[in-house]
N, C-alpha and C positions, 0 to 999 in steps of 0.2 A: 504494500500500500504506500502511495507518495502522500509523505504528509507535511503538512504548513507547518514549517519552525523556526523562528524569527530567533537570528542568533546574527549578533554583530562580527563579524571578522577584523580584530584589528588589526593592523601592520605595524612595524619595527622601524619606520623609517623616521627621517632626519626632522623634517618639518614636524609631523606626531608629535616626538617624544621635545622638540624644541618648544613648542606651544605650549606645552606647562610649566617652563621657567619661566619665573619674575623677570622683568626686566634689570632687575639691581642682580640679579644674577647670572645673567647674559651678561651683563658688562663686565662682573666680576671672572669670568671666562675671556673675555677678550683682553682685558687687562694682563692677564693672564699667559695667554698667546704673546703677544706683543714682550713682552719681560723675558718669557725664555727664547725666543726664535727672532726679536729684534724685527718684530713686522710691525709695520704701522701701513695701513691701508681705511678708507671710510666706509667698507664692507660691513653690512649687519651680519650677527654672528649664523644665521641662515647660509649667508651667501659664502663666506667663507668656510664653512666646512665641507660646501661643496666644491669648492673652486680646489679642481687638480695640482695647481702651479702650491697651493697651500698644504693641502696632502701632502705632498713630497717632499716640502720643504720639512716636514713636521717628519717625517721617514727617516729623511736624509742628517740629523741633528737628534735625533731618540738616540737612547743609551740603549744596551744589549738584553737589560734586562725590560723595557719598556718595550722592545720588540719583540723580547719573547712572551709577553702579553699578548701582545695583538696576534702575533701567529696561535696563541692560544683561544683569542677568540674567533679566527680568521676558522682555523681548522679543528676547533674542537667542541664552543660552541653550540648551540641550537637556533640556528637563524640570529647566532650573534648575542645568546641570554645565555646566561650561567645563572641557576638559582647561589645563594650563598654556598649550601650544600656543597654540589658537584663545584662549588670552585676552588672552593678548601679540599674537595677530595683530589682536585689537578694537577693543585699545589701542593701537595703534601712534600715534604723534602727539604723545600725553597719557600716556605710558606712567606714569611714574615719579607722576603726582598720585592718576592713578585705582587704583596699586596702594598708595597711601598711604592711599586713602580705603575698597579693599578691607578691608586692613588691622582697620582700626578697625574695618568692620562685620564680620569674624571675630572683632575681641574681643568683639563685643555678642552673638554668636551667633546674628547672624541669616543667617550663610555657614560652612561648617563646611570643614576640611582634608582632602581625600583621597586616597590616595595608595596606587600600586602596589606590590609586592614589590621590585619593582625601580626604586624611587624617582621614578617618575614622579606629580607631583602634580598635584592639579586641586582647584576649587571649587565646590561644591555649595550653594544653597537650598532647605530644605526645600521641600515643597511646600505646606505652610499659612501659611507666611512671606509666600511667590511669591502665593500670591492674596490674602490679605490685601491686600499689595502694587499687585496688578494691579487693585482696586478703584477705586485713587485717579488709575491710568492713563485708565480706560473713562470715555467720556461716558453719560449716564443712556441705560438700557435700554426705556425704554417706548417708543421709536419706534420699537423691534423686533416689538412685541406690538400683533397687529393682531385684528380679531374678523371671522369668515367667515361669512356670510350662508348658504354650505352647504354641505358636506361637498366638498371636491375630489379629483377621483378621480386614482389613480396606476397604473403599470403594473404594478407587485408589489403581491402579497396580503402581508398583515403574519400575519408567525407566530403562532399560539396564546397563547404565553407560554411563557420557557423554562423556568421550572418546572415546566410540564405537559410539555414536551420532555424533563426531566429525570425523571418520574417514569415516561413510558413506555421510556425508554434502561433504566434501573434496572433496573424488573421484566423486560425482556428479559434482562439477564446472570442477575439472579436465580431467575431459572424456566428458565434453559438453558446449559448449560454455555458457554462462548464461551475456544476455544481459543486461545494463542497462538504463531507460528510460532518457528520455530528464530532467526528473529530479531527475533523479539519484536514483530513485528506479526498485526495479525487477520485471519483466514481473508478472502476476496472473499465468498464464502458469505454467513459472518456476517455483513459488513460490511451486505448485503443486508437480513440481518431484524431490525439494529439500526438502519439507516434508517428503514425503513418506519411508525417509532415517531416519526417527527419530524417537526415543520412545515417548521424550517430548512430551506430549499434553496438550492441553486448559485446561483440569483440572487443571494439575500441574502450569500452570501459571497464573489464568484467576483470583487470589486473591492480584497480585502486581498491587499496585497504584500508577503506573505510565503512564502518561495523554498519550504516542506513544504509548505505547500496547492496549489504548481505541481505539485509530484511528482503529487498525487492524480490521479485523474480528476474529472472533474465531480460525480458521483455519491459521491464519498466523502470531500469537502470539511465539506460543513456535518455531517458525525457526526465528522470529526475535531476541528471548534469544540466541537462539544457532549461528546463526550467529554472532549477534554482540558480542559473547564470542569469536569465531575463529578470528574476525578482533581482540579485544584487546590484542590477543595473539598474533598476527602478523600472523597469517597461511592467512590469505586472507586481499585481497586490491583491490582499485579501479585502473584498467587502460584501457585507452580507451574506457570508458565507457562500462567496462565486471569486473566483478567479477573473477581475478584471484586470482591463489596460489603463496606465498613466499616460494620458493623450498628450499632453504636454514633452511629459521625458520621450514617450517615442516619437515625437516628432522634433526633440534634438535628436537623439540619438541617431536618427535616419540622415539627418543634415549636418552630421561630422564628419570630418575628412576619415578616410579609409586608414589611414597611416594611424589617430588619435584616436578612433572606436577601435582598431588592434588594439593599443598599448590597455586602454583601459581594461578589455577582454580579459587579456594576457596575465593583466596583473594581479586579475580574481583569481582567475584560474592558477597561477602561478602559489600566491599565496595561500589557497587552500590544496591542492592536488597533490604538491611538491613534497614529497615526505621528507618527514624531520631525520637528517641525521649530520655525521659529519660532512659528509664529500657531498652530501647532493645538491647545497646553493653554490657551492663551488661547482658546478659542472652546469648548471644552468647559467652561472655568472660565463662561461666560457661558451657557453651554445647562442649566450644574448651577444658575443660580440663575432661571432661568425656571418660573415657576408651574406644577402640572398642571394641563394643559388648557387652556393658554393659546399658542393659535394664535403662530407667531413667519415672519416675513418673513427666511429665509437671507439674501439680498441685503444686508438692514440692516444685519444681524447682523454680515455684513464691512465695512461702511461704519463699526461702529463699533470695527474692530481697526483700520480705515483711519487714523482719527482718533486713534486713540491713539499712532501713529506705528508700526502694522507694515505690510512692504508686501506687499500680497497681489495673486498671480497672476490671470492672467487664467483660469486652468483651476480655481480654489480652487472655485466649486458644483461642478461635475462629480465634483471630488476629493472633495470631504466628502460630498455624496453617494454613490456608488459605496465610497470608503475606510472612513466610517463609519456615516452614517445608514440603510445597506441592512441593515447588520448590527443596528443597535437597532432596526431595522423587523422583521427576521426573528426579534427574540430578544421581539416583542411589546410595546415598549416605549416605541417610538413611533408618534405617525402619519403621516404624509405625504400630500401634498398640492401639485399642479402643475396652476397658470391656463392662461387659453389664451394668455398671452404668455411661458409656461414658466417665469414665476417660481417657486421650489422653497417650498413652506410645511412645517412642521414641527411638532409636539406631542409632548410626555410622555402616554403613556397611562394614565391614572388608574387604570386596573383593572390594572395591575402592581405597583402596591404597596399598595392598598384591602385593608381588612379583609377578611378571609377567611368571609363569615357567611352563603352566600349555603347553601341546602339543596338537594336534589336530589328525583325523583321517581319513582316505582316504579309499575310499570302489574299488573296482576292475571298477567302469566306471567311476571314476574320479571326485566323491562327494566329496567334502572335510567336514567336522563338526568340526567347529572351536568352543571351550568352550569360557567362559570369560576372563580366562588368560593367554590365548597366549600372547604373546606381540603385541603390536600392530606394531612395527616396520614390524611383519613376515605378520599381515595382509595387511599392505601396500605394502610393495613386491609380496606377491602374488597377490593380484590386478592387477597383471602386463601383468599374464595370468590364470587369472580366472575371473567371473562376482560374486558377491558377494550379496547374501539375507540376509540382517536382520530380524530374525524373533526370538522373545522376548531375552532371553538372549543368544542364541547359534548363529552363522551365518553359513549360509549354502554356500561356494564357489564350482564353478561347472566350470573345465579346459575346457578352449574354446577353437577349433579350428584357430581363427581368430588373437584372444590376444596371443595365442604364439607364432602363425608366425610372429606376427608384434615384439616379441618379442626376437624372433630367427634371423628377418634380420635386426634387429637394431643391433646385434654383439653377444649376448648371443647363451648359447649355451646347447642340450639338456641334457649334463653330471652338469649344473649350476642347472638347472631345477631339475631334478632327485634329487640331492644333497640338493638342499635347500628343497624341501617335506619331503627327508627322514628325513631331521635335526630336524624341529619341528613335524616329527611325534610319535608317541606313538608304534607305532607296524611298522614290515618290510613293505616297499611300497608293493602292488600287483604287479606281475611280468605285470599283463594288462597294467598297466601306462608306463609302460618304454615301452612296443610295442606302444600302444596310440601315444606317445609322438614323435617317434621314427616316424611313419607313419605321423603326420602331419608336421613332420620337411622335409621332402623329397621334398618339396615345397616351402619351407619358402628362401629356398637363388637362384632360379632360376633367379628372378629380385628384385633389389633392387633399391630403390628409394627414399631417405628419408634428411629431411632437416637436416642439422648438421653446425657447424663451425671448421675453417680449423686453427690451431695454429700455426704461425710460430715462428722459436728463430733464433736468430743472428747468431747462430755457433752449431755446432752438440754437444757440450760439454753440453749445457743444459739438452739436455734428457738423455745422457750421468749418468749425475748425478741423475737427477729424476727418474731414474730406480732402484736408490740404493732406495729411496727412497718411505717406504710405503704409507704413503699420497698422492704421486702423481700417483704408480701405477695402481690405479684402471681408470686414465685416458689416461692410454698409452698406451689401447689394440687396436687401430687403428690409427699404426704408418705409413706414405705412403715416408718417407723420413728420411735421417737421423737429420732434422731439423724441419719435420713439421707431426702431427698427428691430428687427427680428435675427434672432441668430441659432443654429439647429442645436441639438443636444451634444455634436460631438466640437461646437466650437466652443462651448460654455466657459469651458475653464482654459484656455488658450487666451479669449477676450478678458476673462477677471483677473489673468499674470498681466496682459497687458497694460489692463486698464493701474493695476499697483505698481506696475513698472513706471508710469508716467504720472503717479502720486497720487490714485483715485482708491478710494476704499469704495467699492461698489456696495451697496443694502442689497439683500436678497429677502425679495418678497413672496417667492414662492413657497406656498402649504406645502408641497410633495417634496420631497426629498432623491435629489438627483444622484447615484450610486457614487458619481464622483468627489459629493460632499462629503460622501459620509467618513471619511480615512480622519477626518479632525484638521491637527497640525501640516505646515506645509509638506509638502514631498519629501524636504531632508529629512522627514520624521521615520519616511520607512528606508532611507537612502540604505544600500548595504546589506539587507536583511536578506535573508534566505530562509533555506528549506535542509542544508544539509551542515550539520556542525562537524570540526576535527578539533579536539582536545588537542593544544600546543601547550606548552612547559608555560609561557610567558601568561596564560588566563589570572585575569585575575589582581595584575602588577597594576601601579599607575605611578608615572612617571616621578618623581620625588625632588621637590622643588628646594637643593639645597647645594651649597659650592661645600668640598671637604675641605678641613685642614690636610696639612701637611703629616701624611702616617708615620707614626712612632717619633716626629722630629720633639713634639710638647714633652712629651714623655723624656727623651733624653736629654733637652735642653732643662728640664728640671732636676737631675741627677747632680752629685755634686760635681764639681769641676773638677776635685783634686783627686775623685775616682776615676776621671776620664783624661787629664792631663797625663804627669808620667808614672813610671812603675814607684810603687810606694811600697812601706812595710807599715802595717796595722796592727789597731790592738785585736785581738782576736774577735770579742763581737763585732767590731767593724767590719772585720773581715767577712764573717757571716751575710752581714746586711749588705754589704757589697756583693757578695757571690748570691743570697740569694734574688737580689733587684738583678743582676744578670741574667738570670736563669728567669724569672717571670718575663722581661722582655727580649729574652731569646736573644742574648747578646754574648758574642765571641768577648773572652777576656785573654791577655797577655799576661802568664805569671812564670817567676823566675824563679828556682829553687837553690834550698842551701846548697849545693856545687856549683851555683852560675851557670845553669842551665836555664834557659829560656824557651818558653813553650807556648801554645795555644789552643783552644777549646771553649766550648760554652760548659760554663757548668748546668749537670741534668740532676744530679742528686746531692741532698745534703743531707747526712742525718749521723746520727752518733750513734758508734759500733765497736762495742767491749770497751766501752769508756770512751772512747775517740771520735774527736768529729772526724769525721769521713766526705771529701767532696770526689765525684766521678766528673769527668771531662769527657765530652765527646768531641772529636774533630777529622781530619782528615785520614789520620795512621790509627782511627781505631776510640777504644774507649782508657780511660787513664784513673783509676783509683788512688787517690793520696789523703793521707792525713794533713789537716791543716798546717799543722805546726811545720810542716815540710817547706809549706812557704813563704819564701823570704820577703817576694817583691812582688804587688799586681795593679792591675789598672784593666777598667773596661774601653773594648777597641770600639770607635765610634762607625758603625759600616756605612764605606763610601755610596752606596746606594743609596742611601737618605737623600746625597746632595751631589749624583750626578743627573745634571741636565737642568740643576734648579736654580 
């Protein structure tokens, strides 16, 4: 069963997690920047942590230990989070240098604070920090990118494109009512004739391990990806227990460039699909900068996560393949390709994000053949008065009789008709269609009957003005007054954005309740929402709006001086209190025995045995038991980590 579950997806990126800092706290970052790296620029700290020339500066000037952070968060990580747990477990060994050298890189704000209601902290790198980052890990990419003498064939067909997936899902809820059960999922029925509109199949998805697509059957898998991609886009929503369309978002979303409705697609699907581990945003970080159309060798591809030091499974093709690549193959995206020695080949499909310029063609009885790059905006329009076949990559529309009288006595008119066919046609219309056309319009405004709302304005000067006015044009071709004009039910709320876009609070006087109203709050209220959850390590966090001190620096800047200046001799409790503040903050000491030997260690134990204080040293050659009284001279060593780089 698909069911309605409204669950936010949030992401790990830069602008996110920056939007919760104070501004006294941002500046105290920048301040910050600029002291160690000597930058002075009038960049807000947004724009400078994006700016590569910065990145690298900040690379190129890290101490050894500040870098072996970041490759810890680069490749070890979950999307760049370490709860505290797993980061104390990473560090175990190095604990106290590496979280000194955290430290600093959360002043510079290239690692941010996160933390639960209930006090549980963790740290996060953005995600354009982390690839910047993971740049300077990767060996050059071009012995990944190979050239293929000919097409290699695969056992799955590649989907259409999921925006032709998404515009025949669309006009299905939009031409039929699509109910929802008592609990909020959609009939099996439906489920049926909202399929039948999609490439996507159970192949291409039946490799994502995620626990709601086990629930499905086979058959009701790839409409619950495609679906719940159209909810996070905002084109669909729940009201009154029906699956409607957000007439407004789908009428951007259809008038974005090709190249900007990809990224935004890409970036859902990326964020939820992408399984959490080490190597796998590193290997999409590496697929996102590969050329379209440029053949790539999988194999290599992990040869060079291999080299960067992560260590990949002996099941990683199987996994990427199956986990991710079936799903950008089904969503038309890429291509694929396997030799006869089963090595897996891969491609970006150019024609997913290509301009949209391609025309279509009309036969003399009113077939239309629509290629892949029309636009889709022309396929949604015509939907208006045609019925529409998907069938693999071409659609077949075929002008109805019924849809354009209902579209002729809704106000249009047979010269709009005519006009917009020839627009995106390739060759002159057939003179048939304009008779066609012409004959079923003689009918279409005999009775008219259709539901609409009625606009009224204070004074005739409103439309007055709005006639000058392109934007409001297209809504004042059924004027019945000099104060009041008509506009149908699917303009409603396209005219009320309008009308608030140019400072008018419209009254709504209508008793009934239009399906559109009823969601409450604007659009961003359902922005993001879906139908399918993945539990990520990071649920839960919010960003922690705080600059750290300086780690362990308070701590031994309050120690006395004449324990950290030079080798001394003590009175024996001193000495204790000395060795053991050493030993709470995990700090190497220097001590010299009665033969003038000189040595080093932290002290780990102190305690008294057969009479005698007893201290243990751990350090480089091992562990070192002595009695106190052995020695002569000590002093705690200040470690230079504290104060490289600061």
């Amino acid at each position: 069963m698909i069911f309605i579950r409204k669950v936010e997806v949030t992401g790990v990126r830069l602008q996110d997690t920056l939007e919760n800092l104070s501004e006294s706290t941002r500046q105290a970052i920048l301040k910050e920047q600029s002291r160690r790296f000597d930058w002075t620029d009038n960049q807000e700290l947004l724009a400078r942590l994006s700016d590569p020339v910065f990145i690298h500066h900040v690379w190129e000037r890290s101490s050894e230990l500040e870098r072996q952070v970041i490759r810890l968060f680069v490749q070890t990580a979950t999307r760049g989070f370490f709860s505290r747990k797993d980061w104390e477990k990473n560090t175990a060994g190095e604990h106290r240098p590496l979280q000194a050298a955290l430290t600093k890189l959360r002043r510079l704000g290239l690692v941010v604070t996160v933390r639960k209601m209930w006090s549980e902290i963790g740290y996060l790198m953005p995600q354009e920090i982390r690839d910047q980052f993971t740049t300077y890990l990767l060996p050059d990419s071009d012995s990944a990118h190979i050239t293929l003498s000919k097409t290699l064939p695969y056992y799955i067909t590649a989907g259409r494109g999921i925006q032709l997936d998404l515009i025949g899902l669309l006009l299905a809820i939009r031409d039929q009512e699509i109910p929802l059960t008592q609990k909020g999922s959609v009939h099996r029925r439906y489920q049926q004739k909202l399929t039948a509109s999609l490439s996507l199949g159970s192949e291409h998805v039946n490799g994502l391990d995620i626990p709601i697509l086990h629930e499905e059957g086979q058959t009701g898998r790839a409409l619950l990806v495609v679906l719940d991609l159209a909810w996070k886009l905002g084109l669909v929503r729940e009201s009154d227990r029906r699956l409607v369309l957000d007439q407004s978002r789908v009428k951007q979303w259809l008038n974005a460039e090709p190249t900007s409705r990809w990224k935004e697609m890409y970036q859902i699907v990326h964020d939820l699909y992408v399984p959490t581990g080490k190597w796998w945003d590193t290997l999409t970080y590496i697929m996102g900068k590969v050329p379209v159309d440029q053949w790539c060798s999988l194999d290599e591809q992990l040869r060079m996560l291999e080299k960067a030091g992560f260590v990949i499974t002996e099941d990683a093709v199987d996994r990427i393949t199956k986990e991710w690549l079936h799903l950008l193959l089904g969503f038309g995206w890429i291509q694929l390709g396997v030799d006869e020695e089963k090595h897996v080949y891969w491609r970006w499909n150019a024609i997913s994000r290509a301009a949209e310029e391609e025309g279509w063609y009309v036969d003399p009885a009113g077939v239309i053949t629509i290629p892949p790059l029309v636009p889709i905006k022309a396929i949604w329009e015509a939907s208006r008065y045609c019925s529409l076949q998907f069938d693999g990559t071409l659609i077949r529309g075929d002008l109805q009789e019924k849809k354009l009288q209902s579209y002729l006595a809704s106000g249009g008119s047979e010269a709009q008709v005519l006009s917009f066919l020839q627009d995106y046609c390739v060759h002159p219309l057939p003179d048939s269609i304009g008779e066609l056309i012409t004959l079923w319009a003689q009918s279409a405004r005999q009775i008219q009957l259709e539901p609409c709302y009625r606009v009224r304005t204070a004074h005739a000067g409103f439309l007055t003005e709005w006639l000058e006015l392109a934007d409001f044009k297209p809504y004042l071709t059924q004027m019945i007054s000099s104060t009041e004009f008509l506009v149908s039910r699917e303009e409603y709320e396209e005219l009320v954005a309008l009308l608030r876009q140019y400072g008018y609070e419209p009254h709504v006087l209508a008793t009934h309740t239009h399906p559109a109203e009823k969601h409450g709050s604007p659009q961003v209220e359902e922005a993001r929402l879906g139908m399918v959850r993945v539990e990520r390590p990071w649920d839960g966090y919010a960003v922690e709006n705080t600059f750290p001190e300086q780690e362990g620096q308070a701590q031994i800047s309050a120690l006395p001086k004449v324990w950290t200046g030079h080798l001394q001799s003590y009175h024996p409790q001193s000495l204790r209190d000395l060795l053991k503040r050493a030993a709470e903050l995990q700090l190497e000491v220097e001590y010299q025995l009665a033969d003038q030997m000189k040595k080093r260690g932290k002290p780990a134990e102190l305690r008294v045995e057969m009479g005698y204080w007893m201290v243990t040293f751990t350090g480089d050659s091992g562990k070192n038991k002595l009695r106190l009284e052995e020695i002569d001279r000590v002093r705690i060593v200040v470690p230079e980590y504290l104060y490289e780089g600061s």
